[in-house]
C-alpha positions in Angstrom: 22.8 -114.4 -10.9 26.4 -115.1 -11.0 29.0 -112.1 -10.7 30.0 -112.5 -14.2 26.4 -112.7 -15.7 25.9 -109.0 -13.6 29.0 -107.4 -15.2 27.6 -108.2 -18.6 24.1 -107.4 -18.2 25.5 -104.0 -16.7 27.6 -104.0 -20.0 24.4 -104.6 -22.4 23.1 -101.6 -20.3 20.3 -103.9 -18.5 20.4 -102.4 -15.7 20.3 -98.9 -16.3 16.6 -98.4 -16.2 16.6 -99.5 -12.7 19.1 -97.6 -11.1 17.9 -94.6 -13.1 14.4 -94.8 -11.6 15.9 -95.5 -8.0 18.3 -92.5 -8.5 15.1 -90.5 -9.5 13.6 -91.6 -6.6 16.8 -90.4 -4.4 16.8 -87.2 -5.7 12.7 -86.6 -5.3 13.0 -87.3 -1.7 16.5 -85.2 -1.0 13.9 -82.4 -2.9 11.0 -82.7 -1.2 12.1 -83.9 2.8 13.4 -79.5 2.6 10.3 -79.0 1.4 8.2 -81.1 3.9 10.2 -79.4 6.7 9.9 -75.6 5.7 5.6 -76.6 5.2 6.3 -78.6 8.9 8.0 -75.7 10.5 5.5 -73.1 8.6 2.3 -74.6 10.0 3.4 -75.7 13.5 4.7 -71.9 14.1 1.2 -70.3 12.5 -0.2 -72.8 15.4 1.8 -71.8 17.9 1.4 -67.8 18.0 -2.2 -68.6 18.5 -1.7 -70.9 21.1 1.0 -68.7 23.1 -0.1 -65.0 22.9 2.0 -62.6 24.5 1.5 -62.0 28.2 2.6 -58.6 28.3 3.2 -56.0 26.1 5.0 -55.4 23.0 6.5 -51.8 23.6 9.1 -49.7 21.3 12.3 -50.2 21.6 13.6 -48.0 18.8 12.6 -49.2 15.9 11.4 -52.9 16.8 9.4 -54.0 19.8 10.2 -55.8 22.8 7.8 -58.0 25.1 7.4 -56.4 28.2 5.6 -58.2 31.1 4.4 -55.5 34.0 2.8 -56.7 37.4 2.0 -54.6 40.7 1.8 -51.0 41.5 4.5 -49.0 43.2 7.9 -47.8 43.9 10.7 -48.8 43.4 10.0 -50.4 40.3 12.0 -53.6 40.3 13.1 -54.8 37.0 14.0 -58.6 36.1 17.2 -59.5 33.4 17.6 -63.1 32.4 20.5 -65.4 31.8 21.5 -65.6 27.7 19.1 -68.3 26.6 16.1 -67.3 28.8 13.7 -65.0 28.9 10.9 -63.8 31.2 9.5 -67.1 32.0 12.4 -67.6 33.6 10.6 -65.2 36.6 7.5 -67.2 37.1 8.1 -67.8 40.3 9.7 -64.8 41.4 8.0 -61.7 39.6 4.2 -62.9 40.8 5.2 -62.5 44.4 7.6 -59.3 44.3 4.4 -57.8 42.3 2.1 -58.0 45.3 4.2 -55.3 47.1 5.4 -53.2 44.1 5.6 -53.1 40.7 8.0 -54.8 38.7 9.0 -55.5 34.9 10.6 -58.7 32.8 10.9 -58.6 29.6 12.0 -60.7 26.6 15.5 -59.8 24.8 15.3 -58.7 20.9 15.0 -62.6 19.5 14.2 -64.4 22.2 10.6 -65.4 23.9 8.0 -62.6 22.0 10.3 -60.0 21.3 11.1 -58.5 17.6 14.8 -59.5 16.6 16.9 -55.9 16.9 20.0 -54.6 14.9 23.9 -55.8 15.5 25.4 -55.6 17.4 23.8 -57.6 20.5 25.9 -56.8 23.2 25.6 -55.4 26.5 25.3 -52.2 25.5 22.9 -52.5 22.9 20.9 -54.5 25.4 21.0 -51.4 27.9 19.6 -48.9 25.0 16.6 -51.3 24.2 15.9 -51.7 27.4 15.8 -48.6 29.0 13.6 -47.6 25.6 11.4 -50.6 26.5 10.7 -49.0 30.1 9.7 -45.6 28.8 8.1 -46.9 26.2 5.8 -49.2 29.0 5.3 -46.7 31.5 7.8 -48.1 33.9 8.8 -45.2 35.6 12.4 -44.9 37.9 13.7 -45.3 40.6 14.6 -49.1 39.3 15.7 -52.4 41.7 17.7 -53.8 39.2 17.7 -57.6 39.2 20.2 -59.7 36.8 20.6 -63.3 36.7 23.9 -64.8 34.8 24.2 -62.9 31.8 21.4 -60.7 32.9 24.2 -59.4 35.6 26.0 -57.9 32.9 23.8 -56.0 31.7 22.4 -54.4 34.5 25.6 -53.5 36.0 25.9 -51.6 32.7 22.5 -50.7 33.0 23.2 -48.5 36.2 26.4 -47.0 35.5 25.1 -45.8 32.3 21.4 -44.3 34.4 22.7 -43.9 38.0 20.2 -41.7 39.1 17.6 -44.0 37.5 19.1 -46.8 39.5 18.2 -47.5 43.3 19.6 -51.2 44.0 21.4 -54.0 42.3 20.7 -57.2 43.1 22.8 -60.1 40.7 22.1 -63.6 40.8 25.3 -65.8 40.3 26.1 -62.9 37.7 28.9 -63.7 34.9 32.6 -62.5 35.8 33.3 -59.8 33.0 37.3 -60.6 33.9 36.9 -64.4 32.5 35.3 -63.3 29.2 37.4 -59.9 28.5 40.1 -61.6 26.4 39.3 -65.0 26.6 42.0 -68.0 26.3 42.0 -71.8 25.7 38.8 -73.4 27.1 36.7 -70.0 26.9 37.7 -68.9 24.2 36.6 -73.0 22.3 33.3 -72.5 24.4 32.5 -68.8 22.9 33.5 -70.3 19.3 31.8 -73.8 20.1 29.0 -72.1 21.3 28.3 -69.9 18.5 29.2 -72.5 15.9 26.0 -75.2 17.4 23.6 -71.7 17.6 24.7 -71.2 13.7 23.5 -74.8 13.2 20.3 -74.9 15.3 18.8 -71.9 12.8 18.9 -74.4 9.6 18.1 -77.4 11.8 15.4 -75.1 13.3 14.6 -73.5 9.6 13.8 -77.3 8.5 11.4 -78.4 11.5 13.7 -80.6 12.8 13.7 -78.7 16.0 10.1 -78.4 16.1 10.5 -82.6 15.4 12.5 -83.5 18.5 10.7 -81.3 20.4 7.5 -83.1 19.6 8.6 -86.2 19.7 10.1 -85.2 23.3 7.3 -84.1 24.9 4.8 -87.5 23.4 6.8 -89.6 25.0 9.5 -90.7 22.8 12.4 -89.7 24.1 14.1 -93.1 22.4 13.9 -91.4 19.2 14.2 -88.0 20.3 17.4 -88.1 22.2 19.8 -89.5 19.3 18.2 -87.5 17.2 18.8 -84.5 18.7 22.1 -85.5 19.7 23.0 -86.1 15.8 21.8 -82.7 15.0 23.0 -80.6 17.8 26.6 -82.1 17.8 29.1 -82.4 20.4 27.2 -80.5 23.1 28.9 -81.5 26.6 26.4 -83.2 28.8 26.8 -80.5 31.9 26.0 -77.8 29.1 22.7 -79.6 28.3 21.5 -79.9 31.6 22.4 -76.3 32.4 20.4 -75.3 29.5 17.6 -78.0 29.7 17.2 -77.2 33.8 14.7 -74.6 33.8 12.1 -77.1 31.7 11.4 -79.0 35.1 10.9 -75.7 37.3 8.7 -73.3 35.6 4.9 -73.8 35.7 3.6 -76.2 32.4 1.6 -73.0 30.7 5.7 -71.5 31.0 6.8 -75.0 29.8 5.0 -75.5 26.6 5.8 -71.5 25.5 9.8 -72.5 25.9 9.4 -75.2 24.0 7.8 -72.9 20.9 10.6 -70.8 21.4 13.2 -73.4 21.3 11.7 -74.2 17.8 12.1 -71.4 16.0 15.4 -70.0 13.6 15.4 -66.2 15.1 16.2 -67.7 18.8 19.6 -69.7 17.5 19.7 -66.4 15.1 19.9 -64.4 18.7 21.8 -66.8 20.6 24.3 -66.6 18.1 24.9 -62.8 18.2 24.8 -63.1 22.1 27.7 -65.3 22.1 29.9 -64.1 19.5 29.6 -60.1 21.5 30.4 -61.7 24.9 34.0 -60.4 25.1 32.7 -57.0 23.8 30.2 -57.0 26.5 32.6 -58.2 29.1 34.7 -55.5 28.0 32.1 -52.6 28.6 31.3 -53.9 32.1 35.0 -54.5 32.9 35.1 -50.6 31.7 32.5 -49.1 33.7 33.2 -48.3 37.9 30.9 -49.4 40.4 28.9 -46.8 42.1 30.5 -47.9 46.1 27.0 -46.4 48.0 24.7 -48.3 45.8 22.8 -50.9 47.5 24.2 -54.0 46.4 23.3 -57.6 46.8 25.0 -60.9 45.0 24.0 -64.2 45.9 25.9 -67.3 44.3 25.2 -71.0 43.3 27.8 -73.1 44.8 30.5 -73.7 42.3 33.2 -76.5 42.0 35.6 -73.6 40.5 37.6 -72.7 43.4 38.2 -68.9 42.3 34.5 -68.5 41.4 32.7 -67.7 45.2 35.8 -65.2 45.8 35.3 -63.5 42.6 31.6 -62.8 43.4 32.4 -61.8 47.2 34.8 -59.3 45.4 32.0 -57.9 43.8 29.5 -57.3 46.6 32.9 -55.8 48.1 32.9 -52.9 45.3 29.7 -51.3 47.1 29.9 -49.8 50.7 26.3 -51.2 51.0 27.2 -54.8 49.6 26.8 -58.2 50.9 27.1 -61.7 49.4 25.2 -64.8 50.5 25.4 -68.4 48.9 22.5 -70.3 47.8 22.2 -73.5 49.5 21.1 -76.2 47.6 20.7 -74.5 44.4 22.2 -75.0 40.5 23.1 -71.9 38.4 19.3 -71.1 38.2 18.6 -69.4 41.5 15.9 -67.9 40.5 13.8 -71.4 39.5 16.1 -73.4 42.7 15.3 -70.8 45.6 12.9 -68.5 44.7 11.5 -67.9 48.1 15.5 -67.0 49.2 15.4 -64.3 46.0 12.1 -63.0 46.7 12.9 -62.0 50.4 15.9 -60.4 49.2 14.5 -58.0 46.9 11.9 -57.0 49.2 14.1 -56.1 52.1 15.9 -53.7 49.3 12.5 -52.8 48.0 12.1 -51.6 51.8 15.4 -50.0 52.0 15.1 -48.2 48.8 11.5 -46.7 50.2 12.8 -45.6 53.7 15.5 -44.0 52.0 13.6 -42.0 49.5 10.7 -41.5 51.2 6.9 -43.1 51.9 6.1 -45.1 48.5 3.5 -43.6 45.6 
């Protein structure tokens, strides 16, 4: 039909049934595609719960509960903190061996892996309360061998200047430097905001099964579809910060595998994440606050790092202790703990040792 026939037909209102029906259409699908998610999302998490129990247990932490995984008998009890985005599965190579000599605790932060989510704010310090809650609340009695990977550093640095005589031993696996984050500038300060701005998102896109979607569509296989997709919906999200975030997938043991996976799928994690982030300065702030004990047994071991100030920055740290020492990682990425487990292992147990000879023959 000719250009000019169109216009008049439009005119004589010809068309108007049909674009009214395929407008009808348009507006069905933008109501029920929601709709399809939330059911989606609803069903697949139901599934989940019963397909990924909790390993541990779910203790008090003043007034919600916390996942708390306990393995091995004896003191010192040596107690696991993970980086910002992990939780205890991020020990599954490590806590299995340290257990067969002692006994040892990981545990889930309030929103991530099994744990309840807990009250603002969620910084450092708030972390410290709910976890020393979580320990009495499990039985997990002091002296504690703290052990703090990334994030996880910060708060157990906290941890024992807030409980020294709880504390035995620190040992911090390529821990974050409270100096970078106390007032941050320029490209921290666009990573915090950045940061917390794609963990805002990921609860909606989580909220509406799309998560849950690429996920899925991930793990069968079709990773054509998957990986534009969940570039389109994550945004800008710098290759490197995907790896570093995507990295422990490949380490941890497939049962571990398929539980991140649920937990990567669900609103309250991004909910979490988000809080994390937007508290880092306040929690770099507390840790920046708080002196080091200098005859606490102190061990840091480091990733290599391309930042030339980051390695002295971490010897500086083992140097605040009369009983420090530093040692790199060979061969290893940010996640020590999944890299060289055999290296971290070793480690705590010759502080386990030291921490018995110095109080006395183990319970």
């Amino acid at each position: 039909m000719p250009s000019f026939q169109l216009e008049s037909a439009a005119r004589r209102g010809y068309l108007r049934p049909a674009m009214t029906y395929w407008l009808a259409w348009l507006v069905l699908v933008a109501l029920l595609l929601p709709g399809a998610g939330l059911l989606y999302q609803t069903l697949g998490e139901r599934r989940d719960r019963r397909r990924f129990p909790p390993p541990g247990r779910m203790v008090d932490a003043g007034g919600h509960r916390l996942h708390l995984l306990r393995r091995g008998e004896g003191t010192p009890t040596v107690v696991f903190d993970s980086a910002m985005a992990s939780t205890c599965l991020s020990w599954s190579l490590v806590q299995p061996e340290v257990a067969r000599v002692t006994r040892t605790v990981s545990y889930d932060r309030a929103g991530t892996g099994w744990s309840e989510e807990g009250p603002a704010p969620r910084d450092a310090e708030q972390h410290v309360r709910e976890l020393r809650q979580a320990l009495e609340s499990g039985g997990a009695e002091p002296p504690y061998l703290l052990v703090g990977h990334s994030y996880g550093g910060l708060t157990m640095r906290l941890f024992a200047h807030r409980y020294p005589a709880q504390t035995a031993g620190l040992l911090l696996l390529d821990p974050a430097e409270p100096a970078q984050w106390v007032d941050p500038k320029g490209l921290d300060r666009r990573k915090i905001e950045g940061g917390s701005r794609l963990a805002r998102r990921g609860v909606w896109v989580a909220r509406l099964g799309l998560a849950r979607l690429v996920i899925t569509l991930g793990s069968s296989g079709a990773m054509r579809v998957a990986r534009p997709l969940g570039s389109w919906l994550g945004g800008r999200v710098p290759r490197p910060a995907q790896d570093r975030m995507l990295a422990p997938l490949g380490r941890v043991p497939a049962e571990a595998r398929q539980a991140m996976k649920w937990f990567w799928s669900r609103p309250r994690f991004y909910r979490s994440l988000a809080a994390q982030i937007e508290h880092v300065p306040h929690s770099a702030r507390a840790v920046a606050a708080a002196p080091s004990d200098g005859s606490l047994p102190l061990t840091v071991i480091s990733a290599p790092n391309e930042d030339p100030g980051w390695l002295p920055a971490q010897r500086r740290l083992a140097e605040t202790s009369r009983r420090g020492r530093h040692l790199l990682a060979e061969g290893s990425s940010h996640w020590i703990p999944l890299d060289r487990p055999e290296l971290v292992v070793r480690l705590i147990l010759e502080m386990v040792e030291e921490v018995r000879l110095q109080n006395g023959p183990p319970r």
